[in-house]
N, C-alpha and C positions, 0 to 999 in steps of 0.2 A: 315522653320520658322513658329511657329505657330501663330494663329491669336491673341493671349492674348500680345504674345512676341511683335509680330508687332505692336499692337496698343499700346504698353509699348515704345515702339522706338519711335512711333510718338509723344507722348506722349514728350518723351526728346527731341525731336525736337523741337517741341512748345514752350515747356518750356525758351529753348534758342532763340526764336524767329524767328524759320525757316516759312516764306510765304507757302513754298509748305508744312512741317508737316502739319500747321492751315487747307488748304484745303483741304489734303487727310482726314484728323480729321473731318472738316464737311461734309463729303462727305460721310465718309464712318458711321458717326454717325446720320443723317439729315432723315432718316427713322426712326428713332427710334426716335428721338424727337419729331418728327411733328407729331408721333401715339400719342403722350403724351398731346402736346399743341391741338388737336385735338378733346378731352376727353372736355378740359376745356372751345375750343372759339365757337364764336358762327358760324363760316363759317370759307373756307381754307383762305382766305384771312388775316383774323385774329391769323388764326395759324402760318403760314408764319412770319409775323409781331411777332407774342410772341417768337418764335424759333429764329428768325434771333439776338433780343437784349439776347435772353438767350446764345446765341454762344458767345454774342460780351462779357458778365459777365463770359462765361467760357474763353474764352483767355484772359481776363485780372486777372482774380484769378489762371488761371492754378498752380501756383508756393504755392496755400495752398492745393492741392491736397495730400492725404496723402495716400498712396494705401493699408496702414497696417490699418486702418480705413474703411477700405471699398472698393468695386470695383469699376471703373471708370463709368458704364453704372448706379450704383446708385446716384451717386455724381450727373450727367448731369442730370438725372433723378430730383433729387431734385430742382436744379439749373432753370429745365423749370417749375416744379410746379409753386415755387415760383412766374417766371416771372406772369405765366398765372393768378398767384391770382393777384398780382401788377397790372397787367392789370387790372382785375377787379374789385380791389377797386377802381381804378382812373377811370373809367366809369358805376360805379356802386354804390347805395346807399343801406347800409344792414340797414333794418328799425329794430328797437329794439322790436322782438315780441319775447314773451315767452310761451312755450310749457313744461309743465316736463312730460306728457304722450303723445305717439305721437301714435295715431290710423292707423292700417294699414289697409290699404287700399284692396277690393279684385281686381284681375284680374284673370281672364277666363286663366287658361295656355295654352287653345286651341288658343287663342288668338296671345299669345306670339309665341306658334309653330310655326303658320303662318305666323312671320313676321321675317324679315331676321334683320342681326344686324344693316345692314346699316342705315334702316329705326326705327329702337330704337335710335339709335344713334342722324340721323336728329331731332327725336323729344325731346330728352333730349338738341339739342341745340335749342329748342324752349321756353324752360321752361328762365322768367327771371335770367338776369345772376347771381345776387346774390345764387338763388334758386339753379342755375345750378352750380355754384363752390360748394355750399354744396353736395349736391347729387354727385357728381364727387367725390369729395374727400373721401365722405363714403359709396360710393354702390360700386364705381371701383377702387379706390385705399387704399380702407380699413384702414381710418383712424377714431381714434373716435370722438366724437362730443366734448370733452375737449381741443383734439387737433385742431379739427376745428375755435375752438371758438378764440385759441392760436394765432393761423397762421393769422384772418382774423379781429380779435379783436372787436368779439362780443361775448355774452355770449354761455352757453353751449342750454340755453334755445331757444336762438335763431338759432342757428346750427338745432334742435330740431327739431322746427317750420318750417325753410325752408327744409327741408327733410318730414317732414310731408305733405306740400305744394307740393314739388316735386313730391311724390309718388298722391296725387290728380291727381294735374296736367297729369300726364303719366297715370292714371287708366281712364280721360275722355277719353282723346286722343286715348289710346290702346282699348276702347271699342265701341269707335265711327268709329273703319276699321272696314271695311264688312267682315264677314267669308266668 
């Protein structure tokens, strides 16, 4: 049986309300989420906590799941963005700043070479979290700053502005490590 088949079974299991489908579901899905929620919090602690309420909103909607709509890894995909924005409106405040040209910023790509992703990563969860849900959303998950504005219910200018801020922010940071 193949793996699309299998997680289509589990998937029916669920649906009916089988205990062991749900856990082999997050089990075998909880790697891929927590890459996701990981992008967005600001430590594992915090991803943990976004993934764990994003599973708990995928088994109670299982039954709007449409698979002629899309494949299941983007549905759950969406499912934890979401959560991870919700997170961070409710612990975060996006201040209303407007940008229509957003200057880019340089870095040294010698710079970048030398640094491994882990350590881009740690410091993109350094950037405030407002800052950091925009940049997440439009440097790694390639969404535009329309939709940003959409998702998080500020304007586009402001999406702009924290992306502009973001790309600062990560141009001291990346030039202040030693070559």
């Amino acid at each position: 049986m193949g793996l699309e088949q299998d997680l289509n079974n589990i998937i029916a299991d669920c649906r009916n309300g089988s205990r062991k489908a749900q856990e082999q579901l997050y089990r075998q899905l909880y790697g891929f989420a927590i890459g996701i929620a990981m992008r967005y919090a600001a430590d594992e602690h915090e991803s943990a906590d976004i993934v764990a309420h994003a599973f708990v909103k995928m088994f109670r909607s299982m039954h709007t799941y449409d698979a002629a709509k899309g494949n299941f890894h983007g549905w759950l995909k969406r499912i934890v963005i979401n959560e991870a924005l919700d997170h961070i409106k409710q612990h975060s405040r996006f201040t209303s700043l407007e940008l229509e040209v957003a200057e880019e910023p340089f870095v040294n790509n010698s710079v970048i070479e030398k640094t491994d992703a882990a350590a881009i990563l740690q410091l993109v969860r350094q950037l405030p979290p407002a800052t950091h849900a925009v940049f997440v959303l439009y440097a790694i998950d390639g969404y535009a700053h329309k939709e940003i504005a959409a998702q998080l219910g500020i304007s586009e200018g402001t999406s702009k502005w924290h992306l502009s801020e973001a790309r600062k922010i990560l141009q001291q940071k990346l030039t202040a490590i030693k070559i």
